[in-house]
Structure formats: structure tokens, C-alpha cells
N, C-alpha and C positions, 0 to 999 in steps of 0.2 A: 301346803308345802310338805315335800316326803319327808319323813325320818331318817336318817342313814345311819348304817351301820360297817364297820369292815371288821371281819376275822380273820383272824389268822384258824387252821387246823379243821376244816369245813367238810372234810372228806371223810369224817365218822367222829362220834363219839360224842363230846360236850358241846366240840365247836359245832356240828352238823345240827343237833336240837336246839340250840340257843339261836343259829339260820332260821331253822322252820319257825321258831315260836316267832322269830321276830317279824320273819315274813308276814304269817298272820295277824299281826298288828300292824299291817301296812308301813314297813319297815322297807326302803331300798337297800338289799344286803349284797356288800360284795364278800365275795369268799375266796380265800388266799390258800390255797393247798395241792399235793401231788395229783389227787383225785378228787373225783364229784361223782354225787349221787340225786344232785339237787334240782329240781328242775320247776323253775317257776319264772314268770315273765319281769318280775320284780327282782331276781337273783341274777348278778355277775360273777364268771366264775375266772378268776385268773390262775392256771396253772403255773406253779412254783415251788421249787425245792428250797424251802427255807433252811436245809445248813449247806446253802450254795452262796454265799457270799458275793461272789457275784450276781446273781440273780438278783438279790435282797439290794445290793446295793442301786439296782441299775431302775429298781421296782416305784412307780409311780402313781401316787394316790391321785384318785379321780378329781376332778373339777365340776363342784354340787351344787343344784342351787337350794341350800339350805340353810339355818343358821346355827343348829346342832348339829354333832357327827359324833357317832362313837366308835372307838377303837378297841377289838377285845384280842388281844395277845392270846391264842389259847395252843398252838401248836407246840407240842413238845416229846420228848422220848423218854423213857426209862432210862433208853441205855442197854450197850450188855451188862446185864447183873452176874459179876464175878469181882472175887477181892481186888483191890488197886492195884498188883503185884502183877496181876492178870491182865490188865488192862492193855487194849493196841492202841498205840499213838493215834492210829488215824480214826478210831473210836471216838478216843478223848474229844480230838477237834472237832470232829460232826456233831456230838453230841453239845460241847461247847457254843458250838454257833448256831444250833436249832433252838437250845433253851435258853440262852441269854445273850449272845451279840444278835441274832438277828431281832428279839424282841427289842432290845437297846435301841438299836437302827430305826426299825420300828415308830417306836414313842418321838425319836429324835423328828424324823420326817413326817409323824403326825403333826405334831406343836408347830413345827414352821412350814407346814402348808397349809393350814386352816388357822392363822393366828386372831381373826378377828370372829370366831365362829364359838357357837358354845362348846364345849370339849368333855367328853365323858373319856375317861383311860382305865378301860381293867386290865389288869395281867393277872392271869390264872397261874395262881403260886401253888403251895404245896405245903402240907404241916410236915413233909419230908425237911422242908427249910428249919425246922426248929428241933429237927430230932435226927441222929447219927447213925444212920440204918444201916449194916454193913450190907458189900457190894450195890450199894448205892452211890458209889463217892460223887460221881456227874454230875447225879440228880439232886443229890443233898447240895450240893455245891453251887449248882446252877440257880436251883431254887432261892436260896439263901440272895444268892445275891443279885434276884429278880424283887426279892421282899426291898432291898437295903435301895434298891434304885426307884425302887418305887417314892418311899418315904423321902432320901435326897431331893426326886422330880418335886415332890407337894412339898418338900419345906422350901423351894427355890420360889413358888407363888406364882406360877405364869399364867399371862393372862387367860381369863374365861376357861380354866381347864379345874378337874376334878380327876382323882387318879388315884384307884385303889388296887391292891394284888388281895385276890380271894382265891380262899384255899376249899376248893371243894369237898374234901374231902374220899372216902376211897369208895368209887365209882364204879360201876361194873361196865369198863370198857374194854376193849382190844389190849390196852396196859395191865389192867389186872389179870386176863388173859394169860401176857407175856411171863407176869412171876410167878404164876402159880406153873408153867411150863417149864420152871428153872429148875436143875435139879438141886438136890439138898445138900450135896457137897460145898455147892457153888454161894447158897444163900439161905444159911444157918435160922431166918425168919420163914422158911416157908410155910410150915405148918399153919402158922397165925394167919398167912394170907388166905391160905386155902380155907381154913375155918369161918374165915368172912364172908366166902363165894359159900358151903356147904349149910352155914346156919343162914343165910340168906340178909345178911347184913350190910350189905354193896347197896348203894345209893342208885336211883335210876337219873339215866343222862336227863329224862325227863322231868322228874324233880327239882335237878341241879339247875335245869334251862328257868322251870319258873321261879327258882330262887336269882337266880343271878337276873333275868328278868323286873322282882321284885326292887332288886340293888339300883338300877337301872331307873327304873321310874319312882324310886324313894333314896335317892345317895344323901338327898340333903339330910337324913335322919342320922346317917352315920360318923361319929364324928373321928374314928381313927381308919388310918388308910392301910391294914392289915385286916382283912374280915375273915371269917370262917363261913362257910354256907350253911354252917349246921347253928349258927347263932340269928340265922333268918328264919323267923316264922311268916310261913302265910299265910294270911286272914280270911 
């Protein structure tokens, strides 16, 4: 009997490698995202704009015949990075419903479509959630309170589900991309970010994929539902 897997954010970056690796372990993966790059007879790919709220709402997880399933929350944005002063309404709300209502959603319609099934839940949090980065307000924001729903869901105890937010740390993706493109008027930490791309200190998607991997086939070891990927060693 397959494995399954659904992600959210498939069309590059953590969620796209954390697809292949899992593929490779004979994983059935569905991928949730604007675009695809993925092509394998074991990957379904369902295009959707996750801060379309309707879309999300309307959005219907498969019918498996398994008795495990995992759920990785991984789609999300920076955001425009400029001070909150700066900020456009219609900003705020996309960025709002990418990183934390449509995850919300999400988690809601995992738990009561597979209630008799084993249940794995990551959401890909952020140590942006514990620290006040300016022109970040979305992200700090979103994140924060993607940690806080997390820990509510696992102190609630529902049945056969396990539910962690791991915070990967800073990645060299399309997003690290985005800040270091920012200019420095706008986002008073650039220099720092850019030091991280220049001394080569950016984590690979593919590291992050066998670490969250690890999480995955070793959760029982973990006993708080807040993890960092940098407190995973692999063996």
C-alpha cells in the first residue's frame, strides 16, 4: 500500500524537493501549486492559487486507499518587503490568505477527510515567527500565528494525527532571491541577507527536503511541535 503525501507550494523551492525525494521513496504525491515542473507517473498535480480563497475553499482532497497520509503546508510569500506604512490593502490580504487562512483551511479539511487514517501535519513555519524583522510585518505575522495554530491543533488531541510547524531555516530559494533584490531604503536588514547568499551560508532545498524527510519517518522522537531543521541531524 502507497504512501501519500499532499503539498502545498510544489512549483519550486522546498516544496518541489521535498515532492522528488518523496517520490523516490515510492511516495503517491499530490502537489498543490500555480505551476509544475514535476513529472512523474506517481505525482498529481492540481493547479491552484492558494491566496484565492475561493479556489482553496472549493479544493478537494483525494479519496486514497491508504492508511497514512501526510499533509505539508509549505506555500507561502515574503510578501512586498517595505515598512507597514507602505503597505497596499490588497497586499496585506493575499499575502494574509497564502500564509495562514488558506493553510488554516488546509489542516481544517485534512483532519475531517481522513479521520480514521494515520495523519502526519507539517506547516512550514519560520523563525521570522519569533523575531521582528522590519518590513516584514505579513510574514512575521503570518508566521507567528501559523506556530500558535499549530500547538492549539496538537493540544486539541485529535484522533491518529501528529502536527508539527518546522522552521527551515534560511534557504537559498526564489525568496531569498526576492530580499536581497529589495532595495535598502525599503529594508534596513539587507546587507545581513546578502552576506548569507555571498559567504555561502543559505541551506540547500535539498538538505532541507532530507531533513524534513528525516522528521517524517522519525516524528515519534520529537516531543515539542515547534522544530527547527537545523536541530535535525542526519545519521
Amino acid at each position: 500500500m502507497n504512501k501519500v503525501a499532499l503539498i502545498t507550494g510544489t512549483g519550486g523551492g522546498i516544496g518541489k524537493a521535498i515532492a522528488e525525494l518523496l517520490l523516490k521513496e515510492d511516495y503517491l504525491v499530490y502537489g498543490y501549486s500555480r505551476t509544475n515542473k514535476i513529472n512523474h507517473p506517481n505525482f498529481t498535480f492540481t493547479p491552484i492559487d492558494l491566496s484565492d480563497l475561493s479556489q482553496v475553499n472549493t479544493l478537494v482532497f483525494p479519496t486514497i486507499n491508504t492508511h497514512e497520509v501526510l499533509l505539508i503546508n509549505n506555500a507561502a510569500t515574503i510578501g512586498t518587503i517595505v515598512p507597514f506604512d507602505k503597505k497596499q490593502t490588497s497586499d496585506i490580504i493575499q499575502e494574509y490568505n497564502l500564509n495562514l487562512v488558506a493553510p488554516t483551511i488546509l489542516c481544517n479539511k485534512f483532519i475531517t477527510t481522513y479521520p480514521n487514517d494515520e495523519k502526519l501535519l507539517i506547516n512550514i513555519g519560520s523563525g521570522a515567527a519569533n523575531s521582528p524583522i522590519p518590513s516584514w510585518s505579513t510574514y512575521c505575522a503570518t508566521k507567528a500565528a501559523l506556530d500558535m495554530l499549530t500547538q492549539v491543533i496538537a493540544t486539541e488531541k485529535h484522533e491518529k494525527l501528529n502536527i508539527f510547524s518546522v522552521h527551515p531555516g534560511v534557504v537559498d530559494t526564489n525568496m531569498q532571491k526576492t530580499i536581497r533584490e529589495t532595495k535598502a531604503q525599503l529594508f534596513p536588514l539587507l546587507s545581513k541577507f546578502t552576506s548569507y547568499h555571498n559567504n555561502k551560508e543559505l541551506e540547500t532545498t535539498t538538505i532541507v527536503a532530507q531533513k524534513l524527510y528525516y522528521i517524517i519517518q522519525n516524528f515519534s522522537e520529537f516531543t515539542k511541535n515547534i522544530l527547527s531543521i537545523r536541530d535535525v541531524n542526519l545519521k
